[in-house]
N, C-alpha and C positions, 0 to 999 in steps of 0.2 A: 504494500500500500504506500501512497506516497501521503509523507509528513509535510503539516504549514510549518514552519521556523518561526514561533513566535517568540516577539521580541521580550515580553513577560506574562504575567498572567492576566494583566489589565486586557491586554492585547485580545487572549483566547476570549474573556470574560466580553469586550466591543463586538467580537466579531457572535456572539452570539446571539448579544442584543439585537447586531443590526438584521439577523433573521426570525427573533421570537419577541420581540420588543414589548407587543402586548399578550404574551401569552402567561400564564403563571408560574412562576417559579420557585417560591418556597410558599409552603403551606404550615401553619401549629396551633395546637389546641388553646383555647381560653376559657376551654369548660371541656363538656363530653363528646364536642360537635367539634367540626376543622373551622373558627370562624374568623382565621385573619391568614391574611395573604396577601401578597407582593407581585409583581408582574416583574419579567427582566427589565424592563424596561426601568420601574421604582428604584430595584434593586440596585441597577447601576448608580442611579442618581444617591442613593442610600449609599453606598462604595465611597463615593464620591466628598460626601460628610463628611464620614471615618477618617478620612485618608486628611483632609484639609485641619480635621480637630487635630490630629496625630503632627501634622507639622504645625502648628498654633502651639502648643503643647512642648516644640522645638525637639521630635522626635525624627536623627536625620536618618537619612543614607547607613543600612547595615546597623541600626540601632535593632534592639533584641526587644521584644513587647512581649510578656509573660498571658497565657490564657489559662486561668483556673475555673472552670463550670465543666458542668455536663453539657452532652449536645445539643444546640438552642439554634435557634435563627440569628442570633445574635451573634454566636460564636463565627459561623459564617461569616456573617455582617464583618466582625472587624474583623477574623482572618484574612478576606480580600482587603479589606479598605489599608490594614498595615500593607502588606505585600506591593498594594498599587500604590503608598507614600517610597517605598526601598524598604520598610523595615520588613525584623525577620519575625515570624511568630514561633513561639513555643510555646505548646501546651504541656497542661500538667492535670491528671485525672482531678476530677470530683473529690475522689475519695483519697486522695494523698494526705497523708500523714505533715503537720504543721514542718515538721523535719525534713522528710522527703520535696516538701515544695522550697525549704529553703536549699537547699541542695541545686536545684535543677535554678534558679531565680537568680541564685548567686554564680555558680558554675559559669550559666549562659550570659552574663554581663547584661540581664535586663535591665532599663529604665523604665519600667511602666508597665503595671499589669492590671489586667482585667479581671473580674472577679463574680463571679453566678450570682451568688446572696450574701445574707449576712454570715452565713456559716462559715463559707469561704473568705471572708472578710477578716473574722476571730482566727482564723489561721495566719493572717498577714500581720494580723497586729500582733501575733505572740512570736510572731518570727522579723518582727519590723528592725529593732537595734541591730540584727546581721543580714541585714539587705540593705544599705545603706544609697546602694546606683537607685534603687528604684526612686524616682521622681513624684510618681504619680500613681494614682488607684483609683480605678473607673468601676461603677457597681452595675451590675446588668440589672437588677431589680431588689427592693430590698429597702430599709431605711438607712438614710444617708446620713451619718456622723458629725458633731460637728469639728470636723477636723479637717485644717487643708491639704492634707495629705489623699483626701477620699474626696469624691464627685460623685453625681448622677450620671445617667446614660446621657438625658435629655441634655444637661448643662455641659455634657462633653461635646457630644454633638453640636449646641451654641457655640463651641471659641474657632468654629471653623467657619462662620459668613465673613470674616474682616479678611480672610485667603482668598485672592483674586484666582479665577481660574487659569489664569494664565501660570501662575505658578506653579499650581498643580500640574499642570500638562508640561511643566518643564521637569519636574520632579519625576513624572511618568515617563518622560521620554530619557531621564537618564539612568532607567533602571534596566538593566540588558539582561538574557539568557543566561551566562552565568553566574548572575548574583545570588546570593543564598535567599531561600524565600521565608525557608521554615528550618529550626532543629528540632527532630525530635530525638526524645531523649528513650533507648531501651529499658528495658525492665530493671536490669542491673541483678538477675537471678543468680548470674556465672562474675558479679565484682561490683563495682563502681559503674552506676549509670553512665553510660555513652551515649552524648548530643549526636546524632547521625547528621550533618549539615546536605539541606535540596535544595536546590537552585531551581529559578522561572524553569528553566530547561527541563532538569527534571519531573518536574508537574507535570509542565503542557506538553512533553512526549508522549508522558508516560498513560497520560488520558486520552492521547489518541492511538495508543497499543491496548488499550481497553478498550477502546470504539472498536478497532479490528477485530476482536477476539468476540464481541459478543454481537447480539441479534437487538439491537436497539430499533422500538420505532417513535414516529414523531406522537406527542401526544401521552407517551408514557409515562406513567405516575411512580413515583419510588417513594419506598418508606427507609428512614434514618433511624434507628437506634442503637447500633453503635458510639461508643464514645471517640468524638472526635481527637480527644488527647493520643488516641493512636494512629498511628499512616494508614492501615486500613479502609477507615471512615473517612476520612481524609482522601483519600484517593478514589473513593466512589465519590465523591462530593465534585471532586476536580473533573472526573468524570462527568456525571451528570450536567455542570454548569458549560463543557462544551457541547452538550449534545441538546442539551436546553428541554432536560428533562424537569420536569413538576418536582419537588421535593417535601415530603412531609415527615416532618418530625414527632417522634411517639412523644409524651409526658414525662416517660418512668418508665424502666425497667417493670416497672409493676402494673402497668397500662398497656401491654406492646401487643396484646391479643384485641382486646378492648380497640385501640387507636388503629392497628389495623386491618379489623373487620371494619371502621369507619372511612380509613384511607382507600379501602379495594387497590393495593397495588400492583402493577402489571410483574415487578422484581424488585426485589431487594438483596441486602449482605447479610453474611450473617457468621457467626464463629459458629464451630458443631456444635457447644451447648444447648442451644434454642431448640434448633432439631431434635436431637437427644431427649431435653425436655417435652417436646408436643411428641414425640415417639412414645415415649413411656406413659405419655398421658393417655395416648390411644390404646394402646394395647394395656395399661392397665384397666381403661374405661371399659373395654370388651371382654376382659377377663372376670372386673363386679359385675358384668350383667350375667354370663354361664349361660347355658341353655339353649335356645333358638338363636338367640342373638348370635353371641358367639360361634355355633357354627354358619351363620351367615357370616361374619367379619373373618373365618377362616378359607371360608371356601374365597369371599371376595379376594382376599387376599392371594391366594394360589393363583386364582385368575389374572390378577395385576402383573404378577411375577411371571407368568408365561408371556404376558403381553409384551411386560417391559424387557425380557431377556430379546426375546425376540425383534425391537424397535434397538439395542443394542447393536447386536448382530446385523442390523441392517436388512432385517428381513421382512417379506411383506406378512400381518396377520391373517389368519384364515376368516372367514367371514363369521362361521359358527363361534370363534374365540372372539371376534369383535364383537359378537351380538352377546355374551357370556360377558364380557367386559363393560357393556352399555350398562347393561342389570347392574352388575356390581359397583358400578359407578354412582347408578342413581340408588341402590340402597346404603353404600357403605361410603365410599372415599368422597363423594358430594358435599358431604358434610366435613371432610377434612377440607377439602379445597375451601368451603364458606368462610371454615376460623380464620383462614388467613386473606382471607376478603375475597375469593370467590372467584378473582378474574387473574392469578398467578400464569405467566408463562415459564417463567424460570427463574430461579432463585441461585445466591455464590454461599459460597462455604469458603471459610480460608482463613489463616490463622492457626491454626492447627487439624490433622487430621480429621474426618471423619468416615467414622465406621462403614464399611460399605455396603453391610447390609443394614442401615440406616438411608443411605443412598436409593439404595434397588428396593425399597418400603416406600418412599415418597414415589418413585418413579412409577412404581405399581397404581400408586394414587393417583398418578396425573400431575405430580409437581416433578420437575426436572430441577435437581441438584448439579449445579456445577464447581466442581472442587476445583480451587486453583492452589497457586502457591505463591510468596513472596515474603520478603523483610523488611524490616525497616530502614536494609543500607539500601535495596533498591528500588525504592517509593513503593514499598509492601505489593508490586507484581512482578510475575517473571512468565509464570507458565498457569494455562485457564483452560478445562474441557471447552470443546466447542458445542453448540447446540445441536448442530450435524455430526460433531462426531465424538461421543462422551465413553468413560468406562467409569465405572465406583470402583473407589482404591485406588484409581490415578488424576495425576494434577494436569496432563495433558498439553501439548505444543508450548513453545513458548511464543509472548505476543510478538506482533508483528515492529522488527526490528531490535528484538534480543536476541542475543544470540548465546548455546549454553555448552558447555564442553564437560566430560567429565576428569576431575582431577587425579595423579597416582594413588592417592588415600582411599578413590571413589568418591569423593564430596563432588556436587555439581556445582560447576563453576558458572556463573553470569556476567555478561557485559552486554554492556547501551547508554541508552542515554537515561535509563533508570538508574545507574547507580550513582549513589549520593558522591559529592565532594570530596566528604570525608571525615572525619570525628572533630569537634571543638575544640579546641586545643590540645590534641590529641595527635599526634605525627608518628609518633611510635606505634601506635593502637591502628593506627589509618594503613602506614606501610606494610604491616602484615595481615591487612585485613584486604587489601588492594596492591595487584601485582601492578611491575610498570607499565606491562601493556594494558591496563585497566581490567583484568580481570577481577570482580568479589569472588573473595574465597567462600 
């Protein structure tokens, strides 16, 4: 496929205004209903705010801006709008320990972080004497202190009308492809957290090697529940914003069935837990009824399983298994496909494995699992089943314009334009983790 060379993410983000301008783009709840929403068209101009507060604020070129929340429109919001002033974003989960965020705030040389609520707030101020760069602390919702160290959303957004737009566009025009966009930081399971630094470049390739690998069409709705503090969510997000797909964000982890059976999304992401979780839900739910049921949810099942081996293999169904599969659709898997809104074409897995007879269980159901694979050194894609051509238990091709070798240890090697810079101050860590020919080990 042939790649655009954009000049940053502002760039991807224009060019897809100028073809969905009024169309929707981010969707979140305000209750039990989806009732507030953005057009790309808002959104840019919304971009556009962020980016003008952020230099009001005297945030320049390669300054580090801290995101502490869970996944919001919000977070979004100022993720672009730093990116399209030069700065870099780093996120830091929700659930990070007051310790853990001063680690990654300090580490990463932020001036300025963002902050979900007041919870998130009580973390900052008990870590505030050893964060000393940070300048500023923006509240996404929540009550505001009186302390000028802490702001509102609304009154951040105010210190950007007195920024002429001229500035702005000069600011955006001097932000180039290899600048760094975002660090994210790993888990730190095997040491010390490592900042993974991605550049414009890396994003907007690496979202249209995701556009290659999957079955996008115009009009499609996705649901967000992952936490954007990891590349993951983050790169379906960078995803979606070039393909100018609708985006809506669940509540809570504890609303993601709830939010969407109301979303009806055509796809989403997902780590294997969730799966796992609505697996066990079902076959536990058929195992309390016993009886009739049950052997109806077993035969359905067999049936699903001959069909989907067979849509594997690439073989055509027989008509008596198609008309066996109709049945069992409408009394058994129909009601799986509903919980998760009813109109699923295909759904990702990634982040860690998942089971493959978890896989060939949806598949039977009529939802298509597609296992990829990817890191956080290179913008968490490498390799994604295709819709035409999937197996369960495999992570499948790599995307278009990676390229994968395996190394003498047997570890698979990756290189493109996905893999990150490099580690944050980190040159020792970077060199062994990146050969000179760019290979990630």
């Amino acid at each position: 496929m042939q790649f655009v060379d954009f000049q940053n993410t502002h760039a991807m983000l224009s060019a897809t205004v100028d073809r969905h301008r009024g169309h929707p783009a981010y969707r979140w709840f305000t209750g039990p209903d989806v009732t507030a929403a953005v057009t790309w068209g808002e959104f840019h101009e919304q971009v556009r705010q962020v980016a003008k507060a952020l230099m009001a604020l005297g945030v320049a070129l390669g300054d580090k801006v801290t995101i502490v929340s869970y996944s919001c429109y919000r977070w979004v919001l100022t993720d672009m709008g730093i990116t399209c002033a030069g700065g870099v974003t780093v996120g830091i989960y929700q659930s990070s320990l007051p310790q853990d965020c001063r680690h990654i705030i300090d580490h990463s040389d932020a001036v300025m972080v963002f902050a979900e609520d007041n919870q998130q707030l009580d973390k900052l101020f008990d870590i505030r004497p050893h964060i000393p760069k940070v300048r500023n602390v923006v509240l996404f919702s929540g009550q505001v202190p009186e302390d000028d160290w802490v702001m509102g959303f609304a009154d951040f957004l105010a210190l950007g009308r007195d920024i002429p737009d001229a500035d702005f566009q000069r600011r955006i025009r001097s932000v180039g492809p290899r600048d760094p966009a975002g660090i994210v930081y790993t888990s730190g399971t095997t040491g010390v957290p490592k900042g993974a630094v991605l550049t414009h470049d890396n994003i907007t390739f690496t979202a249209q090697s995701v556009r290659g690998s999957t079955r996008i069409e115009d009009g499609d709705e996705v649901f967000l529940f992952l936490p954007l503090a990891h590349i993951f969510a983050r790169t379906c997000v960078y995803a979606t914003l070039l393909m100018g797909c609708t985006t809506t964000f669940t509540r809570s982890m504890e609303t993601v069935v709830e939010d969407m059976q109301a979303c009806r999304p055509h796809w989403f992401a997902s780590v294997p837990r969730i799966y796992e979780k609505v697996y066990a839900k079902v076959i536990g739910g058929a195992e309390a009824k016993g009886g009739a049921a049950l052997k109806i949810f077993r035969w359905a099942r067999a049936v699903g399983e001959q069909v989907s081996d067979l849509k594997v293999a690439k073989k055509p169904v027989p008509l008596f298994l198609g008309l066996k599969h109709a049945l069992a659709n409408k009394l058994v898997f129909g009601k799986i496909q509903a919980a998760l809104g009813g109109r699923l074409r295909w759904c990702i897995s990634g982040a860690a494995p998942l089971d493959p007879q978890i896989g060939r269980f949806f598949h039977a159901a009529g939802i298509l699992i597609l296992e990829g694979i990817g890191m956080t050194e290179d913008t968490s894609f490498s390799h994604l089943n295709r819709c035409d051509n999937y197996r369960f238990g495999w992570v499948g091709r790599p995307g278009p314009g990676i390229a994968h070798k395996t190394a003498e240890d047997g570890e698979v090697m990756i290189r493109g334009r996905n893999v990150m810079q490099g580690y944050y101050k980190m040159p020792a860590e970077t060199a062994a983790t990146i050969t000179p020919e760019g290979w990630l080990l």
